[in-house]
C-alpha angles and dihedrals in degrees: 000000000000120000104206129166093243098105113120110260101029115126111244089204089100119076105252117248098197099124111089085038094069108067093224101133094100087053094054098043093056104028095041094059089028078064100034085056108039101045098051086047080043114057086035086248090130116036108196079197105064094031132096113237093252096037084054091044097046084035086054095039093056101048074047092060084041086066099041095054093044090042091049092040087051098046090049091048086053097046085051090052091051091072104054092031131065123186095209096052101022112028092144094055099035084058098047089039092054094048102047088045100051082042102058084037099053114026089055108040092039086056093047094046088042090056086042092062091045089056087050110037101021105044083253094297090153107207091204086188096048084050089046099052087035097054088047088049082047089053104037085059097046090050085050090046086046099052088050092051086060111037076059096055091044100054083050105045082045089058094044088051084050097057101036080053089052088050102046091047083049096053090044093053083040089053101042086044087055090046092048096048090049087061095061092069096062100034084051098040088050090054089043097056098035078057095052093034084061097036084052087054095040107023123022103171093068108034076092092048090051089043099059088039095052092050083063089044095054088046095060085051096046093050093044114028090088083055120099094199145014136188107267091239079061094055092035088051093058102045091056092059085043096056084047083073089049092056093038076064112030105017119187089006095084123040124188121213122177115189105200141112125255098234097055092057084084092035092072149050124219125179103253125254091028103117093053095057084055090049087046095046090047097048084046102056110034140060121235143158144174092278092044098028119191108244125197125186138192121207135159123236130166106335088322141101109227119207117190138167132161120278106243106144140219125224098226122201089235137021106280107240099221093228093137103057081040097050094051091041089052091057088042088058097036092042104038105010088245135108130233118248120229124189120185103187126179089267111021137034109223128192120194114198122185122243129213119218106236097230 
């Protein structure tokens, strides 16, 4: 891919090294001598005829050296342009600009070197109308060169838009992923301590147990919160640690089913981190005891985990923002390009999270 200096905002005070960057070279070596050899045939400048051998070869090596030097002024000329002109913030005057530079280039320099020819070859007998038609046909086939230069360089400079574009979408997501992620420790390590905070009140004897629980908990998080996706063993694994820390708290009063076969747990991906926001939304917003347990389960349905508990709900002291089902939804969107599916019935609250297959 070409790197020119044609990307908006570069500065065109520095002489353009594009040269060797465009593979042209196969183009010039057939097109300059097919040139230097049709026009002059052409426009009946050079009769093979009525011309010696040498004086045709020498006749025929020089209009070849006309075009050489027209078709690398020119390109130089083009490559120059290319600094100071952008099609795709400047198309008008990249246009105007083309044609009055290959114009003042050409029309001059191809009627000098023409003469030129005539003083040489002729004995100075000028054909000012040979040099005429020659010159447009010069110029004709320079605007032609020209546009194909630059249809060239478009359809480059459009994919290198293209790409830079992609990457610069990727980084964002990347970055707004990263961002998302960071949010999961201190929302986890808030709940985590409002739980021991309360175990060492309540329940002294097993704010130990749920701290050691919870150090095998966070390390889960920290190993596997850069990760995009886990196996879904992985992610079964650690809710069901994590669940431990619930039942260190609440006891009888939450139950955990889930409701899958062994064998899928290392068929499926699952972003990492999600179950627990689930466990967390459905402890925050219903009541439950030992007598009305609350009661989550887990089951697999058509490419989907399905989360489910019974709608009993809490009357909170403020609105719940909603930043954790957000949240989760945000990383779903940002990790596999799906949504998650929430379905708030008149009994039970059901969350439906896609699943990747682990191919």
């Amino acid at each position: 891919m070409e790197n020119s200096p044609t990307n908006i905002g570069m500065s065109p005070t520095k002489p353009v090294d594009n040269f060797e960057k465009l593979n042209d070279i196969g183009f010039r070596i057939i097109l300059i001598p097919f040139f230097g050899i049709a026009i002059p045939l052409v426009t009946g400048m050079i009769d093979p005829v009525s011309f010696t051998l040498w004086r045709s070869k020498f006749s025929f090596l020089y209009t070849i050296g006309i075009a050489f030097v027209i078709w690398q002024g020119n390109r130089y000329l083009l490559f120059t342009l290319r600094s100071y002109f952008n099609w795709f913030n400047k198309p008008v005057r990249k246009i105007i600009a083309l044609l009055l530079a290959v114009s003042f280039y050409t029309i001059p320099v191809s009627a000098l070197l023409l003469t030129g020819w005539y003083h040489v070859f002729a004995k100075g007998n000028v054909q000012w109308d040979t040099v005429f038609t020659a010159t447009l046909i010069i110029m004709i086939c320079v605007v032609f060169i020209t546009h194909v230069y630059e249809t060239v360089f478009l359809v480059r400079d459009s994919e290198s838009e293209m790409v830079r574009n992609a990457q610069l979408e990727r980084a964002r997501v990347q970055a707004e992923l990263e961002a998302l992620k960071n949010q999961i420790d201190p929302h986890f390590i808030f709940n985590s301590l409002n739980t021991l905070s309360h175990l060492i009140e309540e329940k002294p004897s097993k704010a130990r147990q749920f701290n050691d629980s919870l150090a095998d908990v966070y390390r889960y998080i920290l190993q596997n919160k850069s990760r995009d996706l886990v196996l879904l063993r992985e992610e079964m694994i650690f809710i069901t640690d994590y669940f431990s820390l619930l039942t260190i708290r609440f006891e009888n009063a939450v139950a955990l089913k889930v409701n899958v076969e062994e064998h899928l747990f290392d068929k499926y991906l699952i972003p990492p981190i999600s179950l627990q926001v689930l466990l967390e939304n459905a402890i925050k917003h219903n009541e439950f005891s030992e007598r009305s347990p609350l009661i989550v389960s887990i089951n697999i349905s058509n490419d989907e985990l399905l989360v489910q508990n019974r709608i009993n709900k809490k009357m909170l002291r403020r609105p719940s923002s909603g930043i954790g089902l957000q949240n989760l939804n945000e990383r779903y969107k940002l990790t596999v390009a799906k949504e998650i599916q929430v379905q708030d019935e008149l009994h039970d609250f059901i969350v439906k999270l896609p699943i990747l297959k682990n191919s």
